[in-house]
C-alpha positions, 0 to 999 in steps of 0.5 A: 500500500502506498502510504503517502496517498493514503494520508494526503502528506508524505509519510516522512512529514508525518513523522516529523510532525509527530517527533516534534512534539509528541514527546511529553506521550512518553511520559505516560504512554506504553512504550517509553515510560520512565526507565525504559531503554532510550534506544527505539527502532522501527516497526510494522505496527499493525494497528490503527494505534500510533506507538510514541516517538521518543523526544523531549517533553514539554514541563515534564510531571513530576515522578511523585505524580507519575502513574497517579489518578488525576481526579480534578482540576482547577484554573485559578490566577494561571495557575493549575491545581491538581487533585491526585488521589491518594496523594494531596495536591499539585500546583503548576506554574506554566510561565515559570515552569514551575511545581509545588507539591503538597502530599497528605497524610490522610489516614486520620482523615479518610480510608483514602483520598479521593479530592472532588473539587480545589478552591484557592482562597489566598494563602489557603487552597480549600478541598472538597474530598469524599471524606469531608472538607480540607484546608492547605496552608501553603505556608505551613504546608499544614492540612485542617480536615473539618467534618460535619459531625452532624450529618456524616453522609454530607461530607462527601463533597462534589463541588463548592465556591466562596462567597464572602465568607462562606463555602457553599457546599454540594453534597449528595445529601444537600446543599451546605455553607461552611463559615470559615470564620467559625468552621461550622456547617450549616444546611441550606436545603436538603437534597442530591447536588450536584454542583454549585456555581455564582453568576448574576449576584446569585448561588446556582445549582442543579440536582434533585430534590425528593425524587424530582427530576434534574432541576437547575436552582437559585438561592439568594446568596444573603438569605441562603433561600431559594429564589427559583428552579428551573426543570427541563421538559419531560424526558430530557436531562440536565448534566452535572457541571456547571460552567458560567459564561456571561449571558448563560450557564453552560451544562455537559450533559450526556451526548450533548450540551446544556445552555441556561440563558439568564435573559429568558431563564430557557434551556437550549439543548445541543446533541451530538450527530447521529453516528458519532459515539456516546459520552458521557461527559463528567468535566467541560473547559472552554478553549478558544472557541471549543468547547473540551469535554472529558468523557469515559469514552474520550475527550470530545471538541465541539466548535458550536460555530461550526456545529463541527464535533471530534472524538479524541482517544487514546488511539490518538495519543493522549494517554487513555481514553477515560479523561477525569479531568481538564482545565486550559490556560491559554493554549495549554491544556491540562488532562487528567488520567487513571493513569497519570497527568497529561500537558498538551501545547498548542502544537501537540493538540493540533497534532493529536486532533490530526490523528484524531481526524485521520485514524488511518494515519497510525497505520504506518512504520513507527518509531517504537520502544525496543520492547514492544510487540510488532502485533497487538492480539487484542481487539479493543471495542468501544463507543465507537464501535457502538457501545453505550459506554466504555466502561464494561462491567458485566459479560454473559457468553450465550450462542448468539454472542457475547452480552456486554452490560455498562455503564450505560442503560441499553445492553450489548451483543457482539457476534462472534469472529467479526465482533460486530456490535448490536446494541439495543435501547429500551423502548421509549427512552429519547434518543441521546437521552440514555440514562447513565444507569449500570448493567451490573449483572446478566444471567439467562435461562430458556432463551430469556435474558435477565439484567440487573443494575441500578434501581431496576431489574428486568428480562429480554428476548436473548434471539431477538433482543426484545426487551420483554420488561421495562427497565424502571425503579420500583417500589422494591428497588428504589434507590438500590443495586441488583448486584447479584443474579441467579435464574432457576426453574420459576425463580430468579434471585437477585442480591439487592444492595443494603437489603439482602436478597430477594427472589421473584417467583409467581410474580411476587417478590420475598425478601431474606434480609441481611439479619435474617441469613446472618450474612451482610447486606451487601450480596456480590455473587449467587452461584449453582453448585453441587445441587445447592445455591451459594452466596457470597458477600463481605462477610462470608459464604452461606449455603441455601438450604430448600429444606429449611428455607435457611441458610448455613453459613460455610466455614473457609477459615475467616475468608471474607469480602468475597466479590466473585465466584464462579462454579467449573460444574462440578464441586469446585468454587473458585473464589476472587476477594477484594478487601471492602469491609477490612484492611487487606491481608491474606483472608480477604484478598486474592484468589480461592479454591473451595470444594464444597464436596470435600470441603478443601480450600486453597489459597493461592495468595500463600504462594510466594508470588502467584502475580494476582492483584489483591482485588479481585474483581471477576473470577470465570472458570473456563475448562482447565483454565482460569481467568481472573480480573484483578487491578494488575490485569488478567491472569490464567489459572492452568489446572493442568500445569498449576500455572499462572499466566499474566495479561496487562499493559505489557501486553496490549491490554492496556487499561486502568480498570479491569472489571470483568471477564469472560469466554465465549468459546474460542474467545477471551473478553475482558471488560475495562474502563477503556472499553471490551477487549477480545482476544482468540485463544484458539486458533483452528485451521479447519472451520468445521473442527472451530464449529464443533469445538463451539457446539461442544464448549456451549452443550457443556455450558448448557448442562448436556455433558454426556454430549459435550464430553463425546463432541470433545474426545471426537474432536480430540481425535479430527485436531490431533493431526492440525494442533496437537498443541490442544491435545491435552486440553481438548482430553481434559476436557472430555474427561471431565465432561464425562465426570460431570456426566456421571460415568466417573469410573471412566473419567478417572481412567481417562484422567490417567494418560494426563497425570503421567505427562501433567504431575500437578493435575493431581491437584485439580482431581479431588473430587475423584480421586476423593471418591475413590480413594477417600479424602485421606487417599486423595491428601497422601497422594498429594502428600506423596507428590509434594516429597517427590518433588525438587527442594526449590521447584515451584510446583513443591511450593504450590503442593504445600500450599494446597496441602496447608489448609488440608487439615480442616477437610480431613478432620471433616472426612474423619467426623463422617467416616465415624458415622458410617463407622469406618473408625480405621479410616477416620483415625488415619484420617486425622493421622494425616491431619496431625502430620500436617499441622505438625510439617506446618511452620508458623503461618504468620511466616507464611502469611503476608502483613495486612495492607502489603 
């Protein structure tokens, strides 16, 4: 291909261009972070995305800020204040180049700090923080934290202004002032605020009152009381900034803008065009005669002149494509990242608006980081492939396609092999007028799609994407969470947030409050295993029991937090945890792997360094393999080898959240906040061999294991010639189909060939070998394999770590051998048990310290 007629300038031109200014990129960007080797080559880069080229940076961020989350900016006097989570605040001077830096020590003050809003009033810089109100001396360096002790729900503080001497204050509960003369705080009108500006000798501000839809307020400054409101028509919303111009009070609001014109006190609304992708706008900065808004799904220009629209992302080289936060002065315009901080000049903007322009223009030989792959075997999907949101929290794998749910209402299916996205809106919403409202959940049953997310739970048509229920609030979830979802016969439950859990059946809802299972309100995860229900929340694990209608709480030696589970079909839960309710440490962080048969666990964060992240937010069991979505990124569990293997920026999975993941046959999806990831993760030659591994992988999924376990061992057999790379996963397949399908007897001869090549599968096979052999066989064959082993493999370490908590599961065996009186077995039983706990040394050794 001639690349030069492709873009319209010589190719050679183009990469000057983009040398001379895209250094500041490298700061940030994949490819040249700090550290990295200075020396560059030159590539085929076969993706749309342009690689940085190494140059110098224009007022270089500061290392204390390198990698930081930039949740706020502020412009004040020229000058740029900077909320960093966890950290404190930055202060940059363009004219001289110059940084002040400011950490806090907020561990008094919050569990952290999450800045919303920075107001300079001389020498003291006010914060409006999730935890309550700061105050930074800038000659002292001394940090003041105020709390509203009265109304504790109040001090988390979206955005405030001073007027005399008071700090008015918007906050999720109501509408505050704080004299900063006397340090009180006061309540001007109750409700949920969103911002708070001053312009024409009045405080406005828009939220909501009591339910009421989005209203623009005013208040009488001197009074404090309300001098009018202001809604918009029916169906239409306002956005939660507010940008003061001299005749009009500017809003970004969901694809689109706002304008409140003081002359006629009348909403103007602008959207953006049809085709070009959603946003959803969280902060706005005027720059020039553009407006710039920072979205989940890129930075967005709108020129109202020209009524001319942009999407920028990172394909066009800012540093990701969820912007927090912006503010201008002059031709400098400041970015705010998960990853980082960004300072773009007048020239590079004009540069990234060019690759923007022209996404053709990264298809091209480009100077790259030594280190960097010459192919990226990730597909990233997002708004612009038309998703409502790049912000992907929930995946379902079905025949039809993978379901995508965001952050967003209107739920998403993309087909498989050409990724093509469908997205389907409920009935009677306006067009550009979709509610920002999570899909937290999906879950299907007999070709009826149920989802679950903010306020609302409903069902559609899986083959048609009918909707067969509209998404609305009710009584019962009002001002709550879906947050967990499991559909059975005539039933569905769902885990409600502050209520426990409810299930819908015969078209009535019954409520198991969080007192009543013992269990946290707080529900994360409801799972089908072993003919049981499973549930999972902050506090534990509990167990349905249908013939008491009562749940019993499941010991896993103080594990908590959990947020996901996910069942392999048989006995096995795995088990990912965050910490929520407790600092974290080696009970309620990482990976987990119980047998609910055995009653056997295994934690995986004992390891010396398995790779996980702490917080675990997705865990979906596929096979022999396990994937897990944690803050570093996706790792896979291999069941046969006891391997792990790790997915992130390094890779081309580049992202600074990580929420969910999933399979869908051949392929792998992983939702970020940067959008949906995809990636094959079997390559078949033969398009009927790929089908037939698709018909086996959904029969599995779909219960008809007898079925999958012959379409497998078939197949086994037609790939063995074309991959026999597979060959051992496509028998493990088999083989355990058929375990699951009851004939165990084979399944454990079947199992044999691949213990002989795979040693560690052992670890994986309890649930058989304890059935043929009894708990106490199955742990001195895992005794056995352990000693076997070198003094300082890995594989040694990884047996004992499943050997370490073995004692409880023995001493359990030994309790029901004695009551079918096999008395030999329960003694050898707790033999093992007592040498084990013996071999252990002790576990503080073992144990990582509470919030590595």
């Amino acid at each position: 291909m001639n690349m030069e007629k492709k873009h319209g300038i010589p190719l050679t031109v183009l990469l000057a261009i983009l040398a001379s200014g895209l250094g500041l990129l490298c700061l940030a960007g994949s490819g040249c972070r700090r550290g990295a080797p200075g020396k560059s080559i030159h590539v085929k880069y076969q993706a749309s995305r342009p690689q940085w080229i190494e140059a110098r940076a224009r007022g270089p961020v500061p290392d204390a800020l390198d990698g930081k989350r930039i949740d706020v900016i502020r412009i004040h006097k020229n000058r740029a204040y900077i909320g960093v989570r966890d950290y404190g605040i930055a202060i940059y001077e363009p004219r001289s180049d110059a940084w002040e830096l400011y950490p806090y020590d907020y561990s008094r003050f919050n569990e952290n700090l999450f800045i919303k809003d920075i107001l300079p009033h001389g020498n003291a810089v006010y914060a409006g923080a999730a935890g309550g109100l700061l105050r930074l001396n800038l000659k002292t360096r001394a940090w003041t934290p105020f709390k509203n002790r009265r109304n504790p729900e109040s001090n988390s503080i979206a955005r405030m202004i001073l007027h005399g001497n008071s700090l008015w204050l918007a906050t999720s509960t109501g509408l505050y002032t704080f004299d900063t003369g006397s340090e009180s705080f006061s309540l001007v009108k109750e409700g949920y605020f969103f911002n708070v500006a001053y312009a024409k000798g009045a405080v406005w501000c828009n939220g909501t009152i009591k339910d009421s839809p989005g209203t623009l307020y005013r208040f009488d400054p001197a009074t404090r009381k309300s001098t009018g409101s202001w809604t918009p028509d029916p169906g239409l919303s306002i956005g939660i900034e507010l940008n003061v111009e001299s005749d009009r009070i500017v809003m970004p609001k969901a694809n689109g803008q706002v304008f409140f014109r003081f002359a006629d006190k009348k909403f103007e609304f602008v959207y953006k065009p049809d085709g070009f992708p959603e946003f959803l706008p969280v902060t706005m900065a005027r720059y020039g005669e553009q407006y710039l808004m920072g979205s989940k799904s890129g930075l967005a220009l709108f020129n109202p002149g020209k009524n001319d629209w942009l999407l920028i992302t990172k394909n066009a080289g800012i540093i990701a494509s969820n912007v927090l936060s912006l503010g201008v002065i002059g031709d400098l315009v400041f970015l705010g990242f998960p990853q980082g901080l960004m300072l773009v000049d007048k020239g590079l903007f004009a540069q990234i608006e060019y690759l923007a322009r022209n996404p053709g223009a990264g298809c091209a030989d480009a100077c790259v980081a030594e280190n960097s792959g010459a192919v990226n075997p990730w597909r990233l999907l997002d708004t612009s492939h038309g998703l409502m949101s790049n912000t992907v929290i929930s995946l379902l794998p079905l025949e039809q396609g993978t379901w995508v749910g965001v952050h967003s209402l209107g739920i998403s299916r993309v087909s498989g092999d050409s990724l093509e996205v469908k997205t389907f809106i409920p009935p009677g919403v306006k067009k550009n007028e979709v509610p920002a409202t999570q899909i937290l959940e999906l879950a299907e049953k007999n070709g009826i799609l149920w989802y679950g997310g903010d306020y609302f739970i409903g069902k559609m048509d899986a083959a048609t994407g009918k909707w067969l229920t509209k998404p609305q609030t009710d009584d019962v979830l009002r001002r709550t969470n879906v947050e967990a979802l499991w559909i059975g016969r005539g039933q569905v439950w769902a885990g409600v947030r502050k209520q426990g859990i409810r299930v819908l059946e015969k078209g009535r809802w019954r409520l198991y409050p969080g007192e009543r299972i013992l269990l946290s309100p707080y529900v994360t995860d409801i799972v089908h295993a072993e003919d049981a229900l499973w549930i999972s929340a902050d506090f534990g694990l509990r167990r349905y029991n249908d013939v008491d209608d009562g749940f019993v709480y499941v010991e896993l030696g103080g594990v908590m937090d959990i947020e996901s589970m996910s069942s392999d079909g048989g006995a096995v839960l795995w088990i990912g945890c965050r910490e929520r309710s407790a600092p974290p440490s080696e009970i309620n962080t990482g990976l987990y792997r119980y047998n609910v048969r055995t009653r056997h666990m295994v934690r995986f964060n004992e390891l010396d360094n398995p790779g996980l992240g702490d917080r675990v937010n997705k865990v979906f069991a596929d096979g022999p393999f396990v994937w897990i979505a944690h803050e570093k990124g996706v790792s896979r569990y291999d069941r046969l080898t006891g391997e792990f293997t790790h997915f992130g920026a390094a890779d081309g999975l580049e992202a600074s959240e990580y929420l969910t993941v999933a399979v869908n046959a051949d392929w792998l999806f992983v939702g970020t906040d940067q959008g949906l990831y995809a990636r094959r993760i079997l390559e078949f030659e033969d398009p009927a061999v790929r089908d037939q591994y698709r018909d086996a992988w959904h029969l599995a999924r779909k219960g008809n294991h007898g079925r999958a376990a012959a379409q497998y061992a078939s197949l086994r057999a037609r790939a063995k010639s074309q991959h026999p790379e597979y060959a051992d996963y496509l028998a493990w397949r088999a083989s355990s189909e058929r375990a699951l399908a009851g004939d165990t007897d084979l399944a454990w001869r079947d199992f044999q060939p691949l213990l002989k090549k795979h040693p560690m599968l052992l670890l994986d096979l309890d649930t058989l070998a304890a059935a043929r052999l009894g708990f106490d066989g199955y742990a001195q064959r895992l005794i056995d394999l352990r000693d076997s082993l070198p003094q300082r493999a890995r594989n040694k370490r990884l047996a004992a770590a499943w050997l370490k908590h073995a004692d409880y599961a023995l001493e359990q065996f030994a309790k029901r051998s004695e009551k079918k009186g096999e008395h030999k077995a329960a003694e050898r039983a707790r033999r093992i048990a007592a040498k084990l706990q013996g071999a252990k040394q002790p576990r503080a050794a073992l144990s990582r310290k509470p919030g590595r």
